[in-house]
C-alpha positions in Angstrom: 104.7 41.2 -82.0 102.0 39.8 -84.1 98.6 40.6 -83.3 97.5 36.8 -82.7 100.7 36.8 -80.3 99.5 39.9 -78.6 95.9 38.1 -77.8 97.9 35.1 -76.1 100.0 37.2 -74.4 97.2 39.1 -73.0 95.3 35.8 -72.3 97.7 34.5 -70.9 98.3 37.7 -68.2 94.8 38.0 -67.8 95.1 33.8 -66.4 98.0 34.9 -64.2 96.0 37.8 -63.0 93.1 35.2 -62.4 95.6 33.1 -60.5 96.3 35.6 -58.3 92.6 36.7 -58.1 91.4 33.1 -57.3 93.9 32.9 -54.5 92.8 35.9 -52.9 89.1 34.9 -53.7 89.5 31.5 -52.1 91.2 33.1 -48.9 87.8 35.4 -48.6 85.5 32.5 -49.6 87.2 30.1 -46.7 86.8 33.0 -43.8 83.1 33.5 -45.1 82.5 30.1 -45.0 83.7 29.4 -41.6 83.2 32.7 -39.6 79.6 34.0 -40.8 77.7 32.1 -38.2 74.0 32.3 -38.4 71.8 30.6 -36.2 74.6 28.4 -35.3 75.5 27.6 -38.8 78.5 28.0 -40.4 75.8 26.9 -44.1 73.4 28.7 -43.2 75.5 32.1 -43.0 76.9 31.0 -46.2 73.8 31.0 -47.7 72.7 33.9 -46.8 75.7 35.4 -48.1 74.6 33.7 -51.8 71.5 35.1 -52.0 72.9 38.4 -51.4 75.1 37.9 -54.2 72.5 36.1 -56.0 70.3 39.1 -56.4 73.9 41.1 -57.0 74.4 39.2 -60.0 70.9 39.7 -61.7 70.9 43.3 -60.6 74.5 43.2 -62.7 73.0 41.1 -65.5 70.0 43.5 -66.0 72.2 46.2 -66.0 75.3 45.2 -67.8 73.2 45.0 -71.2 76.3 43.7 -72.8 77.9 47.1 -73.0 81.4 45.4 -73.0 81.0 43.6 -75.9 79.6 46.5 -77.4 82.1 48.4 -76.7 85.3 46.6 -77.4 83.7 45.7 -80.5 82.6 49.8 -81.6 85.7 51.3 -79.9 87.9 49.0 -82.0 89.9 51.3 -84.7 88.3 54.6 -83.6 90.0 57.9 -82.9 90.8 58.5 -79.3 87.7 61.3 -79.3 85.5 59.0 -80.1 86.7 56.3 -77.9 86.3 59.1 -75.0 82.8 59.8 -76.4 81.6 56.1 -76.2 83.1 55.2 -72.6 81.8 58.3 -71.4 78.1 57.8 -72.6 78.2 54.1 -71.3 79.2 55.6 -68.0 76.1 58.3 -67.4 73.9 55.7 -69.1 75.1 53.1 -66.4 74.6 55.9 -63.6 71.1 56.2 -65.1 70.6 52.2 -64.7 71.9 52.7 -61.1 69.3 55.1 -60.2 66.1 52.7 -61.9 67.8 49.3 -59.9 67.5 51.1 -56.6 64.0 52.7 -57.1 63.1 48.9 -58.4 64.6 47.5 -55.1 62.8 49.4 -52.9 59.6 48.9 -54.3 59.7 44.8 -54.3 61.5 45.3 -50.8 58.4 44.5 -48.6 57.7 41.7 -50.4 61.2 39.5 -50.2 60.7 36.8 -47.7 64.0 37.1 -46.1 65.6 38.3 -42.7 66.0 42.2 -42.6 69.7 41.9 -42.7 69.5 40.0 -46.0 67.1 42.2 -47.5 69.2 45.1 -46.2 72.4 43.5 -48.1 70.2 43.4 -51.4 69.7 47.2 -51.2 73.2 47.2 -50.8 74.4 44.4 -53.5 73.1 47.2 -56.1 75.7 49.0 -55.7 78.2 46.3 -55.4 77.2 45.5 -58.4 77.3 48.9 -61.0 80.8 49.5 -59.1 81.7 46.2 -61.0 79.8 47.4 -64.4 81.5 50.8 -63.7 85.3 49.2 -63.6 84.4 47.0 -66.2 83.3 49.9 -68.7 86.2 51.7 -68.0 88.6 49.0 -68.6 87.2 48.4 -71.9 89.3 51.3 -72.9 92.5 48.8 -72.0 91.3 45.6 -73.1 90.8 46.9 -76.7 94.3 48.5 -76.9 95.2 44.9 -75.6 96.8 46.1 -72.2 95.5 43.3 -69.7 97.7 43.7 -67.3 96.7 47.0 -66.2 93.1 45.4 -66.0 94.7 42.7 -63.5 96.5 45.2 -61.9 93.4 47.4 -60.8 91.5 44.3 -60.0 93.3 42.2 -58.1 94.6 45.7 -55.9 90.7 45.7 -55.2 90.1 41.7 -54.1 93.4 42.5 -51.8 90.9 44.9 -49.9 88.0 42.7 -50.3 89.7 40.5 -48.8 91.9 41.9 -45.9 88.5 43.9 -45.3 86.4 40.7 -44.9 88.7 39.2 -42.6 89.1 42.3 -40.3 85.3 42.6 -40.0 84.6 38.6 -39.7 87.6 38.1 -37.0 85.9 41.1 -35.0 82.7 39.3 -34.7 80.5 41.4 -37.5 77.9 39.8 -39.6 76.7 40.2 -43.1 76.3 43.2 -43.9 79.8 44.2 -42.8 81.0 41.7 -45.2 78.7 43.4 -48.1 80.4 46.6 -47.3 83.8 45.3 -47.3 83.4 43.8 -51.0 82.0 47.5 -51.7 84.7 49.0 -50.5 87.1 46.8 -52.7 85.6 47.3 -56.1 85.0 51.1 -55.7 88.8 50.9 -55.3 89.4 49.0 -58.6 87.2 51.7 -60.1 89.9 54.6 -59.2 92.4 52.4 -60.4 90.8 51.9 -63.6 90.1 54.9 -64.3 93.6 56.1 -63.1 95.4 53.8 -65.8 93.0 54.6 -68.6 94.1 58.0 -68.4 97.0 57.8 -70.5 94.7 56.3 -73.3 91.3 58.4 -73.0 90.1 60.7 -71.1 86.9 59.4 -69.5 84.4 62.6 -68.2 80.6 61.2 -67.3 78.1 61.7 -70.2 74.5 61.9 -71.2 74.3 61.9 -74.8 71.1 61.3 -75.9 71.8 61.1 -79.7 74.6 58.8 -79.2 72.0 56.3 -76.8 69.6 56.6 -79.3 71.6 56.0 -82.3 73.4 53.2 -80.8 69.9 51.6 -79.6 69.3 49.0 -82.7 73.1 47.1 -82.4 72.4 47.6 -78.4 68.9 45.8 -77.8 69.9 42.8 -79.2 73.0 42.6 -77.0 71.1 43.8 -74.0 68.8 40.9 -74.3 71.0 38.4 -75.1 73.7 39.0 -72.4 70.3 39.6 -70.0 68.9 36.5 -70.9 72.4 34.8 -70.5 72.8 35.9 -67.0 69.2 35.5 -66.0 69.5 31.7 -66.9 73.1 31.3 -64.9 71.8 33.3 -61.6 68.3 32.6 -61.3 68.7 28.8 -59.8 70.1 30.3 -56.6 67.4 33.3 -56.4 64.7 29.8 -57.1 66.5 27.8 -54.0 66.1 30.3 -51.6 62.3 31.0 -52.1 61.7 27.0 -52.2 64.6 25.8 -49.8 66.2 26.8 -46.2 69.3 29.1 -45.9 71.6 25.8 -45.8 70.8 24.1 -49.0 71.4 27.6 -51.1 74.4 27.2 -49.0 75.7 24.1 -50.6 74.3 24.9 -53.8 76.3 28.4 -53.7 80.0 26.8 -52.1 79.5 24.3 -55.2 78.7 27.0 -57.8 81.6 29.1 -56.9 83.9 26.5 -57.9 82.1 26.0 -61.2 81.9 29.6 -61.7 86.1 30.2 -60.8 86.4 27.7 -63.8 84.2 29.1 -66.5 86.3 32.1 -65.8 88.8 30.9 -68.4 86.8 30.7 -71.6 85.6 34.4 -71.0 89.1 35.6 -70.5 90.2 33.6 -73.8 87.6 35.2 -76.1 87.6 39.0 -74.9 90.8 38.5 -75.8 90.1 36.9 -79.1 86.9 39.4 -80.2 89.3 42.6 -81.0 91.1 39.8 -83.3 88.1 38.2 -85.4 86.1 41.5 -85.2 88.8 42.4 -87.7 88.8 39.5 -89.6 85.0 40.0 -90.6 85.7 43.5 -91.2 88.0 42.7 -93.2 86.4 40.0 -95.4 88.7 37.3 -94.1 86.2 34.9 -93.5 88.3 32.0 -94.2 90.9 33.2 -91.1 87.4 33.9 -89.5 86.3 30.1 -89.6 90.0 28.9 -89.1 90.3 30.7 -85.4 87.2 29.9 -84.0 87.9 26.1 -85.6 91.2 25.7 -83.9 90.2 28.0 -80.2 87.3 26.0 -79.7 88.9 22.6 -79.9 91.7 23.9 -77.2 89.2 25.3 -75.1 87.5 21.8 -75.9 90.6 20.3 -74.2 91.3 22.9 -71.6 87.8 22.3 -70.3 87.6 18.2 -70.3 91.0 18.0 -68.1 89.3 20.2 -65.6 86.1 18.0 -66.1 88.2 15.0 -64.8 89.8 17.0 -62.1 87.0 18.1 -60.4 85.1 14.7 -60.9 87.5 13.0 -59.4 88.6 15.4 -56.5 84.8 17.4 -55.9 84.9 16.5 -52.1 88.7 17.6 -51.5 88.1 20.9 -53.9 84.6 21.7 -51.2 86.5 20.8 -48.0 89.7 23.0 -49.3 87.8 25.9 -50.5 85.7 25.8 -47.1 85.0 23.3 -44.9 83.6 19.5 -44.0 80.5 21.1 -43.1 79.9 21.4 -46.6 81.0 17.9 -48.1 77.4 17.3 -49.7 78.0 20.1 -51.9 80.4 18.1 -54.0 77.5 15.7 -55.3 76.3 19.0 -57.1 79.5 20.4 -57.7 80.1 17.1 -60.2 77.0 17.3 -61.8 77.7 21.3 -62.7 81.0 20.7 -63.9 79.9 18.7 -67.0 78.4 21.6 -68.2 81.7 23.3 -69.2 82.1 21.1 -71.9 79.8 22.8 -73.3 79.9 26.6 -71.9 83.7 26.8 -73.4 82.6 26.3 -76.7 79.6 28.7 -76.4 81.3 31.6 -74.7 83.5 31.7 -78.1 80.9 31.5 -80.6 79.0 33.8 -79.5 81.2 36.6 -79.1 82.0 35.5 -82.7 78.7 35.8 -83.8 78.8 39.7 -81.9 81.9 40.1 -83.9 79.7 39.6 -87.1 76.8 41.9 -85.9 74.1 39.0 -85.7 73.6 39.1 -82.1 69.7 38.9 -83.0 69.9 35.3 -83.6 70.9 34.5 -80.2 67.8 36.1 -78.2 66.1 32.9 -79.3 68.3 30.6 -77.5 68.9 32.6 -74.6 65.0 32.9 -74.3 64.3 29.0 -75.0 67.4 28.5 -72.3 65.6 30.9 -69.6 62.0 29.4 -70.2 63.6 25.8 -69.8 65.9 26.8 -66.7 62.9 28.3 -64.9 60.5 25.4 -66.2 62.7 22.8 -64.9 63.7 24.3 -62.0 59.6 24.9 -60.7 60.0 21.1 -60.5 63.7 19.6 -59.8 63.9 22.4 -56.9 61.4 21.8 -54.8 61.8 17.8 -55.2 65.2 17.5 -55.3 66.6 21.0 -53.6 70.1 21.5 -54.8 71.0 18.6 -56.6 67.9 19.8 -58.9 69.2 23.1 -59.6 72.3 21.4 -60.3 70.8 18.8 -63.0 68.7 21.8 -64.4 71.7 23.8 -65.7 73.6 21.2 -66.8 70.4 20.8 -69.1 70.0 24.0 -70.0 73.9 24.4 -70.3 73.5 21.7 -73.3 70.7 22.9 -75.4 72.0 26.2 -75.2 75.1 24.8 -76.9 73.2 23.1 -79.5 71.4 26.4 -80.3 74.5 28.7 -80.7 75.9 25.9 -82.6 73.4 25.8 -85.0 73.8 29.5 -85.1 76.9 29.9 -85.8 76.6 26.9 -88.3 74.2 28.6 -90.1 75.1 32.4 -90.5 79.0 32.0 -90.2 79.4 28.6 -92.4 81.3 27.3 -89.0 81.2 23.5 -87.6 83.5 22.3 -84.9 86.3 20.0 -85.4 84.3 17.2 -84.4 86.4 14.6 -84.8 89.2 16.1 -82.4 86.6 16.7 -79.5 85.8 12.8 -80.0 89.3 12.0 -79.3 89.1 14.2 -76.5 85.8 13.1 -74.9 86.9 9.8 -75.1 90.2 10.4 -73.3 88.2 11.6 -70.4 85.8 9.2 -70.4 89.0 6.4 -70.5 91.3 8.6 -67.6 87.7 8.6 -65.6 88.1 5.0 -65.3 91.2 4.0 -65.1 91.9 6.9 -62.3 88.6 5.9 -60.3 90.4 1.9 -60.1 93.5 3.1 -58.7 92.1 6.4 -56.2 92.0 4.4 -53.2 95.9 3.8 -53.6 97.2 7.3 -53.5 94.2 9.3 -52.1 93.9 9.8 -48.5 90.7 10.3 -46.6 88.6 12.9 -47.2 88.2 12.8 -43.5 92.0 12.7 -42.4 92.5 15.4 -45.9 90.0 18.1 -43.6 92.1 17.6 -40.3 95.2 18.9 -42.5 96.3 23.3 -42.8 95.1 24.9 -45.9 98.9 24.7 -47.4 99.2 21.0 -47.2 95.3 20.8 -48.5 96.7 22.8 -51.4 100.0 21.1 -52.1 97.8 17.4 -51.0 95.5 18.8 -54.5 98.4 19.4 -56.4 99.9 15.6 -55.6 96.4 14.4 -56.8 96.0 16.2 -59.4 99.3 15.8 -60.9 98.5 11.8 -61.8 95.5 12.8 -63.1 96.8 15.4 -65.8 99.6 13.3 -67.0 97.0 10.4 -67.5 94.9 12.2 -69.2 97.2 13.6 -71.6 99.2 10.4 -72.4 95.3 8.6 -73.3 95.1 11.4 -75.4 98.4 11.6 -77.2 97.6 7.8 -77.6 94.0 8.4 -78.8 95.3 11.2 -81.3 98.0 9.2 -83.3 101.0 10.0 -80.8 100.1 13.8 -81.6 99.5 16.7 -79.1 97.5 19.6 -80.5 100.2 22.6 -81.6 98.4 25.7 -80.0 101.0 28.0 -81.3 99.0 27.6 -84.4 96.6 30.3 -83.0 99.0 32.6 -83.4 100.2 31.9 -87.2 97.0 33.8 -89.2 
């Protein structure tokens, strides 16, 4: 099998795993969502839950420092020693990181205006969130010898306990803190499985070496502030709410986000994949192959992403009530506005690891620090004015001009430019199944009222109906708009 074949095949067991993933994801999300009850409020518990997660994911963003990239980018075409010697060092340096989050916890403790078993469940969301950096490390070791589905298998073993383990505790009347343990529980059990896989490829002992940190530090820093900087600006909306806003509106704001963020799931997957690939390319001088990849993936993702932009326009209120519950219907007014933005995160998420593939990482600290400065500028405002809805129109904002940015980036130091005249065709095939499917909704969509009173299964196979229509118009405006021609993505897999 060709290499380019091997990256879609792992793409494309990595979506399955995904699949599987989301399901079990979306099962734990609906019991949160309707059994954590605080203060009478099935929102409010919910949005308790996201700022505990909130402060989980910048806890994970400060300490995750890019150390994936870096090393499926370093460990790429070294000897199994040194592959041991790398994951091992990332491991004690992460333990290391560990150690500095919790001492930096406790000391801003006092100060977090929250209920004691939130601020509790921050103490505790640091460690939900290295055993996450510590699975991930480890299964660097398998994405680089392109063996996804040992990845999958580890994680979604681990969501099945996340989420049998949520349930159990919800159903016997536990609060939030139980349910912070449960997801605890589950990744720590991905990390055995991780490890336990990796075996056969490296053997992965806990390091501290110094020299290797040290020598390592100038290809590191730049990574480290870019992908701290990246996850800063995606995270620190829903830490913002909840110092400006009740419990309930992080609520909405976090139900809606967890839809956008299942979706921008799939450009991620696509180019981990895809950085083993065009990390060789540059090494290898083949910049024309290079250019031609990045040309042809970004105008699929391009597509990919614009289908589910329609979608979820069109069916935000049926997507909120399946995923949780009517309680929570004003979340899909934010939910549209957020899902705009992956028009433009797809394209990013593949240029940059491009330019990490060609060691200029520098050049994106800039944007990622213009994107920050801008998220939290904006946000001081649109927050406390406009609560959720704010937050919402702030990173699809920021989403946009950090595009531009990379763009210009990658224009500039990798002689690439987008296939602009194919994501016309495309924009304007979802701009024309927009309309035409928002003339005819009223005849083949029921009420989202009369869609609540239905089980989860026929909410499901109700989405599928709807979205079925949707899809097929889409494609046939675009197979019109593109000369009776459908893009041939077998072509990635021809260099």
């Amino acid at each position: 099998m060709s290499t380019g074949k091997k990256v879609a095949a792992n793409t494309l067991i990595q979506l399955v795993g995904r699949i599987i993933g989301l399901f079990l994801m979306l099962v734990t999300l609906n019991a949160i969502s309707n059994k954590l009850i605080v203060n009478g409020s099935a929102v409010t518990g919910y949005g308790e839950y996201t700022i505990v997660f909130a402060y989980a994911s910048l806890i994970g963003a400060a300490a995750d420092l890019g150390l994936f990239s870096l090393l499926v980018r370093d460990i790429t075409r070294k000897s199994r020693e040194e592959v041991e010697e790398y994951i091992g060092s990332a491991l004690g340096f992460r333990l290391v990181l560990m150690i500095v989050s919790l001492l930096l916890i406790f000391a801003i403790y006092p100060f977090l205006p929250y209920s004691p078993d939130v601020k509790l469940g921050i103490i505790l969301s640091v460690f939900v969130a290295f055993s996450l950096l510590f699975s991930q490390t480890i299964a660097s070791v398998l994405q680089v010898n392109l063996m996804s589905h040992r990845i999958v298998i580890a994680e979604t073993i681990g969501r099945v306990f996340v989420m049998g383990l949520t349930i159990y505790v919800l159903n016997r009347g536990m609060g939030l803190l139980a349910v912070v343990v449960a997801h605890l529980i589950g990744y720590s059990i991905s990390i055995v499985l991780s490890y336990w896989l990796a075996r056969p490829l490296a053997h992965i002992p806990i390091r501290f070496n110094l020299s290797l940190w040290r020598d390592a530090l100038p290809q590191f820093l730049p990574i480290a502030f870019v992908t701290i900087l990246s996850l800063t600006h995606s995270r620190i909306d829903a830490v913002m709410l909840s110092f400006f806003q009740p419990e309930s509106d992080v609520g909405l704001y976090g139900i809606a986000y967890k839809v956008f963020e299942i979706v921008i799931i799939i450009p991620s997957i696509f180019a981990s994949n895809l950085l083993p690939v065009i990390t060789n390319f540059y090494l290898q001088g083949r910049k024309d192959d290079f250019v031609t990849v990045l040309r042809r993936s970004s105008s699929i993702l391009y597509l990919i992403a614009a289908l589910i932009v329609g979608l979820v326009i069109l069916l935000a209120p049926y997507l909120i009530v399946f995923i949780s519950q009517i309680e929570f219907l004003a979340a899909a007014q934010a939910l549209r506005i957020l899902i705009v933005s992956i028009l433009f995160i797809f394209i990013a998420a593949l240029l940059i690891q491009a330019v990490i593939s060609a060691h200029a990482q520098k050049r994106l600290i800039t944007s990622y620090g213009l994107a920050v400065l801008l998220n939290v500028i904006i946000n001081f405002y649109a927050i406390p004015h406009f609560s959720y809805m704010g937050a919402a129109i702030t990173t699809l904002t920021t989403e946009f001009v950090l595009a531009v940015s990379i763009l210009l980036i990658a224009r500039k130091h990798l002689n690439f430019s987008l296939d602009w005249a194919m994501l016309a065709k495309i924009t304007i095939s979802l701009v024309v199944t927009l309309g035409i499917v928002w003339l005819v909704q009223g005849y083949y969509l029921v009420s989202i009222e009369q869609f609540a009173t239905l089980g989860k299964l026929s909410q499901a196979s109700a989405l599928i109906a709807f979205a079925i229509p949707i899809t097929i118009i889409f494609s046939l405006v675009f197979w019109l708009t593109n000369g009776g021609r459908l893009p041939k993505l077998n072509r990635l897999t021809q260099i």
